[in-house]
DRENBADREN-8527 format. One record per residue: x, y, z of N, C-alpha, C in turn; residue in one letter. Coordinates in pm, 1 decimal. Layout:
! residues N
- npx_npy_npz_capx_capy_capz_cpx_cpy_cpz_res
- X_Y_Z_X_Y_Z_X_Y_Z_A
...
***
This chain:
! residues 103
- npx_npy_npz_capx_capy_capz_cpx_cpy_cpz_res
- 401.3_16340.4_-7385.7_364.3_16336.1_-7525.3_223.0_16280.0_-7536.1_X
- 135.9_16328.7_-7619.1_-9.9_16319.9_-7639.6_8.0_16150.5_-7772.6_X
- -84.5_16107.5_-7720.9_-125.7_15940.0_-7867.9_-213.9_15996.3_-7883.6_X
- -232.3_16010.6_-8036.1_-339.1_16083.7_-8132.4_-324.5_15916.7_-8243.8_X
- -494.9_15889.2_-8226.2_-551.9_15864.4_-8367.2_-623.3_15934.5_-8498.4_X
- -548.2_15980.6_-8550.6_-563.8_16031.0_-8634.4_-580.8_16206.4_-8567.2_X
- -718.6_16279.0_-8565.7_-734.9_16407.8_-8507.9_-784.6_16377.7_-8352.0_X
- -759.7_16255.8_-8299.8_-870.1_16200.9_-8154.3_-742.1_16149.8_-8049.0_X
- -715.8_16303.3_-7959.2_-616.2_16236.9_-7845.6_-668.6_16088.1_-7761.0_X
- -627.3_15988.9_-7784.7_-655.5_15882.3_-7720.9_-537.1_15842.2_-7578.5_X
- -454.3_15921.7_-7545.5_-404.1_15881.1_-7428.0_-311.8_15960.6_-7434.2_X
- -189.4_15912.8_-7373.5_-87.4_16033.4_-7321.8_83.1_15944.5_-7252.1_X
- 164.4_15971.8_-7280.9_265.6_15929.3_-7212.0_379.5_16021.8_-7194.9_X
- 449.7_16001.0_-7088.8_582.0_16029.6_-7010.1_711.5_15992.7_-6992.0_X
- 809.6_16051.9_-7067.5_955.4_15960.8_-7018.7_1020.7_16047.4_-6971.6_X
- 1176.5_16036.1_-6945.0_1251.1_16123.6_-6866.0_1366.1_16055.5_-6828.3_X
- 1489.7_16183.5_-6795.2_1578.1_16103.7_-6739.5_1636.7_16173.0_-6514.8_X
- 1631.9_16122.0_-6490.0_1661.7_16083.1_-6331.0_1791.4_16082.2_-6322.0_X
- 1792.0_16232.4_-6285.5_1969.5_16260.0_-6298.1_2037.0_16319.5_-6169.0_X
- 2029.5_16173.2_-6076.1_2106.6_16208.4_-5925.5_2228.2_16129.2_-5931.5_X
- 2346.2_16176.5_-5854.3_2456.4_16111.9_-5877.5_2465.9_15954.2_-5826.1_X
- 2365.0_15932.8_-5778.7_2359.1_15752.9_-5728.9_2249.2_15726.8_-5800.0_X
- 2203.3_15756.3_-5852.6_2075.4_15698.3_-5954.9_2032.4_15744.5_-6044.2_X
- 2115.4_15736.9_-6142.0_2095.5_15787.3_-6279.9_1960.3_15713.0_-6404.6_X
- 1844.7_15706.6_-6440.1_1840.9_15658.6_-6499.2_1705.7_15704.2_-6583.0_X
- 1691.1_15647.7_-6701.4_1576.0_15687.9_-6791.2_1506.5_15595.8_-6780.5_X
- 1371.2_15656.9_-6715.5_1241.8_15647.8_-6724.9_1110.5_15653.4_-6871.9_X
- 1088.7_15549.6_-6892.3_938.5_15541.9_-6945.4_836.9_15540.5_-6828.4_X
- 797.7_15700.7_-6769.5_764.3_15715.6_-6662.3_536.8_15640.3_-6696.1_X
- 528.1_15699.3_-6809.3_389.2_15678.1_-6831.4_340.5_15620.7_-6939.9_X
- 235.0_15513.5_-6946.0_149.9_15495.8_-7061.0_10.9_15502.5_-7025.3_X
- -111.4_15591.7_-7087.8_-210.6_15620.0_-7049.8_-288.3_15584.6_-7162.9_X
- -391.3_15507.5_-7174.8_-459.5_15465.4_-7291.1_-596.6_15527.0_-7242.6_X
- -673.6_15632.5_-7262.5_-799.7_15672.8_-7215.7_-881.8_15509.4_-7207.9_X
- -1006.7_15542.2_-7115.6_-1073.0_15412.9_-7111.2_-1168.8_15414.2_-7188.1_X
- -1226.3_15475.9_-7275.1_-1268.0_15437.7_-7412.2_-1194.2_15426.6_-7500.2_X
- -1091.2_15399.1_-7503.2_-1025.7_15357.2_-7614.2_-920.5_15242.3_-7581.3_X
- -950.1_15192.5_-7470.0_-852.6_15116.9_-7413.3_-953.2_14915.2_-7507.3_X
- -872.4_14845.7_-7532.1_-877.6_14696.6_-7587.4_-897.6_14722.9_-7719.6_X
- -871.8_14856.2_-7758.0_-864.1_14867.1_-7904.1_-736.5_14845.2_-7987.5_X
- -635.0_14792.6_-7922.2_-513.7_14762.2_-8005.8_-424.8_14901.9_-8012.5_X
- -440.5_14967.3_-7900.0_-362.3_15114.9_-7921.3_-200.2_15088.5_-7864.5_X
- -194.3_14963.1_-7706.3_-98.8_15009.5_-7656.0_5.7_14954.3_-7770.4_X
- 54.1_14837.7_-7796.8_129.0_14794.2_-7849.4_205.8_14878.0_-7980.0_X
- 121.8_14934.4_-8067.9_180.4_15058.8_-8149.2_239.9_15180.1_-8098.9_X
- 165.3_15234.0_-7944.2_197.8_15299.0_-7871.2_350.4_15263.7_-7795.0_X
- 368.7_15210.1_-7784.7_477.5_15190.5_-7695.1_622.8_15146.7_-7824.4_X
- 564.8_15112.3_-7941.4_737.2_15117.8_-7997.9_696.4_15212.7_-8109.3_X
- 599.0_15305.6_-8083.7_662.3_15438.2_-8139.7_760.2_15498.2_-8042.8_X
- 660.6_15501.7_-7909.7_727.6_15559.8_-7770.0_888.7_15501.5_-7747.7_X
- 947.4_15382.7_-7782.6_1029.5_15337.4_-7757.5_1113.3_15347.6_-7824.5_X
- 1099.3_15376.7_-7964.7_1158.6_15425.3_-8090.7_1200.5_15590.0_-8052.3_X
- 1078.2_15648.8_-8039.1_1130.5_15809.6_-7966.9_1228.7_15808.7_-7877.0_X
- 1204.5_15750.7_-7774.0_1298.6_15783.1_-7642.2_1432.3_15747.9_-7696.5_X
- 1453.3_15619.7_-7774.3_1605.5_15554.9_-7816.2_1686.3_15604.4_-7933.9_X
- 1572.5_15723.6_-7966.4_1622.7_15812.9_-8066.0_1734.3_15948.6_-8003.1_X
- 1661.0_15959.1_-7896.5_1738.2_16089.1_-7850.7_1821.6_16047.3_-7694.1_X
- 1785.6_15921.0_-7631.1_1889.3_15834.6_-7535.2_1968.4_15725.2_-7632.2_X
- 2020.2_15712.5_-7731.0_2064.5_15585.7_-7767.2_2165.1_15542.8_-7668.0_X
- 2175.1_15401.3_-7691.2_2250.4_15310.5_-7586.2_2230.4_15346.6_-7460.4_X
- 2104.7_15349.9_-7449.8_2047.3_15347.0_-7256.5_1957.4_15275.7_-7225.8_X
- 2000.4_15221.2_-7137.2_1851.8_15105.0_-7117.3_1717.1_15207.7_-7043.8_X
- 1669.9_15141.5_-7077.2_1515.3_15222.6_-7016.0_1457.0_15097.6_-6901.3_X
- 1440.0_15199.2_-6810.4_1327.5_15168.0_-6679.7_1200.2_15182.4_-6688.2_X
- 1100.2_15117.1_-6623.5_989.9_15142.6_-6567.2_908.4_15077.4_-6479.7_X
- 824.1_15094.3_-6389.0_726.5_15016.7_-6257.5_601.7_14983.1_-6319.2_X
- 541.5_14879.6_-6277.9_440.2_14815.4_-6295.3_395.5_14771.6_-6174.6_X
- 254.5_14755.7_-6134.8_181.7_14718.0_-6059.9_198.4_14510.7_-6108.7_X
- 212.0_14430.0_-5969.4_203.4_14332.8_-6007.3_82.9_14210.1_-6052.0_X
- -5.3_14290.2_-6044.3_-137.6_14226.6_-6091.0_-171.9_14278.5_-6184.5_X
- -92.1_14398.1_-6223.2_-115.2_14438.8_-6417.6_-51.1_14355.6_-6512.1_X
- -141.8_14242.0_-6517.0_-88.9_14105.0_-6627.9_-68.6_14178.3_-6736.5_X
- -197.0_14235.1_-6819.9_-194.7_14294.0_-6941.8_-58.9_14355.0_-6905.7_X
- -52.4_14466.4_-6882.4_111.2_14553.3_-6892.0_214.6_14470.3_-6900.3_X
- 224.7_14409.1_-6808.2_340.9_14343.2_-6800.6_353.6_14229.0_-6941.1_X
- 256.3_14183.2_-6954.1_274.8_14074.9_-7099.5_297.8_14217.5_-7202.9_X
- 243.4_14297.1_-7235.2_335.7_14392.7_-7310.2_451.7_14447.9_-7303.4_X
- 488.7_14472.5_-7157.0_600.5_14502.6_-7185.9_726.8_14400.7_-7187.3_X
- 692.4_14298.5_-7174.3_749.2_14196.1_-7200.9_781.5_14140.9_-7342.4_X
- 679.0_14098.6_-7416.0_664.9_14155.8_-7567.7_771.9_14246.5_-7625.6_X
- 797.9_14345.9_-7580.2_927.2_14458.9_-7592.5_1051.0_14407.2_-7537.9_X
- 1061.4_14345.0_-7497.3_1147.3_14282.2_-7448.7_1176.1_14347.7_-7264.8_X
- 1141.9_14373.7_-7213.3_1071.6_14447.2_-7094.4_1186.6_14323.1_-7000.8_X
- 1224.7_14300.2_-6884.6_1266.8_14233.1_-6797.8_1234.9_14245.7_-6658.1_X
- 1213.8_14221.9_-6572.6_1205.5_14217.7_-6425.3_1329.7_14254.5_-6359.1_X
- 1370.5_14365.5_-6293.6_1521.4_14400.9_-6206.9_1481.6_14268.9_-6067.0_X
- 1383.4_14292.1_-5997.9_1418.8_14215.3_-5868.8_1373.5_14304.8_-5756.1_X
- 1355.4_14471.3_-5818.1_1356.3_14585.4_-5755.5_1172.5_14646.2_-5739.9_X
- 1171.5_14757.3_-5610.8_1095.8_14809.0_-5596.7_1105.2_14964.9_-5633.7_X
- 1000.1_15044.9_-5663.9_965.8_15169.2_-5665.2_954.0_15194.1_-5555.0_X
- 917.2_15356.2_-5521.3_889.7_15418.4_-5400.4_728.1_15380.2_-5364.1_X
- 660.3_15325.6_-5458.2_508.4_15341.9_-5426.2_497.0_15175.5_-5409.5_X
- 609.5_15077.2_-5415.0_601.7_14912.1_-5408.7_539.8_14871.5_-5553.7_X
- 591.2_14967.0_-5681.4_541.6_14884.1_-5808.9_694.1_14828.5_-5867.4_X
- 697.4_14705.9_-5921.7_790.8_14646.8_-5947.9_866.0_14728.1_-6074.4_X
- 982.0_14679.4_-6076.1_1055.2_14802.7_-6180.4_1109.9_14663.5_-6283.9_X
- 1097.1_14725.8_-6459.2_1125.4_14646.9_-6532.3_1265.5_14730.8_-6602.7_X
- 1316.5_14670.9_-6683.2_1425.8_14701.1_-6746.1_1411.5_14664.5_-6892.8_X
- 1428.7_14785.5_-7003.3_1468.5_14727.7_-7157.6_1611.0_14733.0_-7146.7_X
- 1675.4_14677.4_-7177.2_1828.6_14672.4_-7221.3_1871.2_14695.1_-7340.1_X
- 1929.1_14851.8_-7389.8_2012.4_14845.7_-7476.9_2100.4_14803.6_-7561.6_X
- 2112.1_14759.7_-7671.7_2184.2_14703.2_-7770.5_2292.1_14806.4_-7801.6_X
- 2440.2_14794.5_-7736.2_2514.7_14892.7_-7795.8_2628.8_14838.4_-7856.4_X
***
């Protein structure tokens, strides 16, 4: 899905769901803030529209996603969302967070 300000694509994101019989799960695979437009206050609106979308059409599923561990910024946002730490690795060694569903 394209983040538009107003008529000006400013970034881009990815979700999905991961549907193997031992590892089922939905992904907030991407958030892309172009780098001119990035410290402008985009991600945070960005991500609970994005989070609002995805829980519109997954309700009662928790959502996944990896972070690099020296991406402070990210991680204090997605934390903010209520974002959690599993304990777990990705395939590429980025740490995997968890939103937890309210059902």
């Amino acid at each position: 899905m394209c983040i538009y300000d107003n008529d000006t694509m400013i970034g881009f994101t990815m979700y999905g769901m991961i549907l193997e019989p031992a590892y089922t799960r939905l992904w907030f695979d991407r958030l892309l803030i172009d780098k001119q437009h990035q410290g402008k206050g985009y991600a945070k609106p960005a991500v609970q529209l994005i989070l609002q979308e995805i829980c519109s059409h997954y309700p009662n599923t928790d959502i996944y996603l990896s972070v690099y561990a020296e991406n402070h910024p990210a991680i204090a946002l997605y934390r903010s969302f209520g974002f959690e730490f599993t304990g777990e690795l990705d395939t590429k060694g980025e740490e995997i967070m968890i939103y937890r569903s309210t059902m």
